[in-house]
C-alpha positions in Angstrom: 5.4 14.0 2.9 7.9 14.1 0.4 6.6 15.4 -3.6 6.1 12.5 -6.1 8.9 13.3 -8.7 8.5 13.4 -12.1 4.7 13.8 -12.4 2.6 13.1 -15.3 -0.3 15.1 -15.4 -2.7 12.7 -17.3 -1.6 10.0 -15.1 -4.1 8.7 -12.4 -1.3 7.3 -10.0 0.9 10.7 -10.2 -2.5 12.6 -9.4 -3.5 10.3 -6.9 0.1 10.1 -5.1 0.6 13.7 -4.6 -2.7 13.9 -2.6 -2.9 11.2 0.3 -4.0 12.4 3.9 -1.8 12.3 6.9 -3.5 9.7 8.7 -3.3 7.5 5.6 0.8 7.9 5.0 2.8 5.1 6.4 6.4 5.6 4.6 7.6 7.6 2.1 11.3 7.3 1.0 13.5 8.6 -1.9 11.9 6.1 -4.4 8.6 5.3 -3.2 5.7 6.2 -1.2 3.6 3.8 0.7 -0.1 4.7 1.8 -3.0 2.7 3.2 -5.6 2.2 0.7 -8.7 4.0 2.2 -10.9 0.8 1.1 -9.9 -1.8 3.4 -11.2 -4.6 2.9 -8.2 -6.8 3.8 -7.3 -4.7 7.1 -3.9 -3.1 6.5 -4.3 -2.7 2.6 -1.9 -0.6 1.2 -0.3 0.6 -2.0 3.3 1.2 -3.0 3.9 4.1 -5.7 7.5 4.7 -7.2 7.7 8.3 -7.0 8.4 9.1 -10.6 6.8 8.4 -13.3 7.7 5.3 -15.0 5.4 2.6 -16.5 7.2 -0.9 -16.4 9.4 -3.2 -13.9 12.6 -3.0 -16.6 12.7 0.7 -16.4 13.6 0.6 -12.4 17.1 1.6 -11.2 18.9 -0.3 -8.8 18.6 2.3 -6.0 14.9 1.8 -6.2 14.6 -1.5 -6.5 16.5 -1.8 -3.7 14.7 -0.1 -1.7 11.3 -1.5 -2.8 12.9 -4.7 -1.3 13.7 -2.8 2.6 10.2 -1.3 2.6 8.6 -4.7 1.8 10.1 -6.4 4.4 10.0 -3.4 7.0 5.9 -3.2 5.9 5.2 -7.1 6.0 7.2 -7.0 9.7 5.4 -4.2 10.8 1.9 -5.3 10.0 2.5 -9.0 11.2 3.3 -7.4 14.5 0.5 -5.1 14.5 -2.1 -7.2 13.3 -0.9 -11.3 12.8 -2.2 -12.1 9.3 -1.9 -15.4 7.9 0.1 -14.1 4.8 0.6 -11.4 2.0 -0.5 -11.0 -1.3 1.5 -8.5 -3.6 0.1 -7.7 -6.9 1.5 -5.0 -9.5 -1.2 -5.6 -12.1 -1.6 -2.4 -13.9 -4.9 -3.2 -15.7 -7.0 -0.5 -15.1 -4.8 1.9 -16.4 -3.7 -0.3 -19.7 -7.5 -1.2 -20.7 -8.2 2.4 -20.0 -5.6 3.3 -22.7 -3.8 6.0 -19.8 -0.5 6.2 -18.9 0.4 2.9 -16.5 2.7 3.8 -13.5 4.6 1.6 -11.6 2.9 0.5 -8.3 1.9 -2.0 -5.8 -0.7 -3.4 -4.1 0.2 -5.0 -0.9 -2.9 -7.1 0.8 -2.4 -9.0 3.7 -4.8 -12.3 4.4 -6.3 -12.9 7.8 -8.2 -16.4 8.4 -9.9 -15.2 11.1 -11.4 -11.5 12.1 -9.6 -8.9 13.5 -10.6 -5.1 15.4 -8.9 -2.1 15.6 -10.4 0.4 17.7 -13.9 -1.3 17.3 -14.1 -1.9 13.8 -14.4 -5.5 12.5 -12.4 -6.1 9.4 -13.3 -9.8 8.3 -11.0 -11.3 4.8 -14.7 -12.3 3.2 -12.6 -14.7 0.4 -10.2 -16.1 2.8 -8.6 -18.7 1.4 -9.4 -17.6 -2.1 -7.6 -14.7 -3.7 -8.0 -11.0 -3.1 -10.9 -9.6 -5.0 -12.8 -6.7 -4.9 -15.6 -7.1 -3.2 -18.2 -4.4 -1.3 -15.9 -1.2 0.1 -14.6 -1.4 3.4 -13.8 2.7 3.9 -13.5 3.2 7.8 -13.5 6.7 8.8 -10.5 8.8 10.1 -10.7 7.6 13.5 -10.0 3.9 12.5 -7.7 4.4 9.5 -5.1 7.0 12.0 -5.5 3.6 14.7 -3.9 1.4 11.6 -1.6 3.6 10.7 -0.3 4.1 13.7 -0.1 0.6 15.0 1.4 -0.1 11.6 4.1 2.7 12.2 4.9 1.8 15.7 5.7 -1.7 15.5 9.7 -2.6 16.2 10.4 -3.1 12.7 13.0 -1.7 11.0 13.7 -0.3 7.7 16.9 0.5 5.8 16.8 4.1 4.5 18.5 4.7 0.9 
């Protein structure tokens, strides 16, 4: 895994980013990293972190911004191969961190939306709002096992992704 750049050391998503287990990596590139959330309630849950500290949309450089853009289409590809959900959500909300008063860093959360159940590897992942939006609702933290089966089905789709 490649270092988060430009860390901030009272900054939750810098601390958090540096840290993420193997089995929980999907991509990282020059500009971001993306990593399965380990609370899945919406199976495939992930969140994209720019790799340097930064704290609003206007302050990202072109580079990056493109290749935001590849990794959401190579991850939305990938994971309607793997696992066929009825659509994304994409939120970059920042709340916790502004109500908190802490430094916000630029990230997002993709959640894709299944009507109907899915397994992997003999877990049960069920989208318990479907159709309404993506809340928080009780965790869903599968153990190694199940999270390495979603990464890897995830990774080894035939999507591809444009490397900057």
């Amino acid at each position: 895994m490649k270092a988060i750049l430009g860390i901030m050391d009272n900054c939750e998503a810098c601390r958090l980013s540096k840290n993420i287990d193997d089995f929980r990596l999907l991509y990282s590139g020059n500009y971001w990293q993306l990593e399965l959330n380990p609370d899945q309630q919406y199976l495939g849950k992930s969140v994209m972190t720019l790799k340097r500290h930064a704290s609003n949309l206007a302050s990202l450089t072109s580079q990056e911004g493109a290749e935001f853009w590849e990794i959401v289409k190579w991850f939305e590809t990938a994971v309607t191969d793997a696992f066929q959900p009825t659509h994304f959500n994409w939120s970059c909300l920042m709340n916790d961190s502004a109500g908190a008063g802490t430094p916000m860093h630029v990230h997002w959360h993709a959640i894709p939306r299944y009507r109907d159940q899915r397994e992997v590897t003999g877990a049960l992942f069920v989208d318990q709002r479907w159709p309404k939006s993506a809340r928080d609702l009780e965790p869903n933290k599968p153990g190694r096992e199940v999270m390495r089966a979603i990464q890897v089905k995830i990774q080894m789709t035939p999507a591809k992704l444009v490397v900057y």
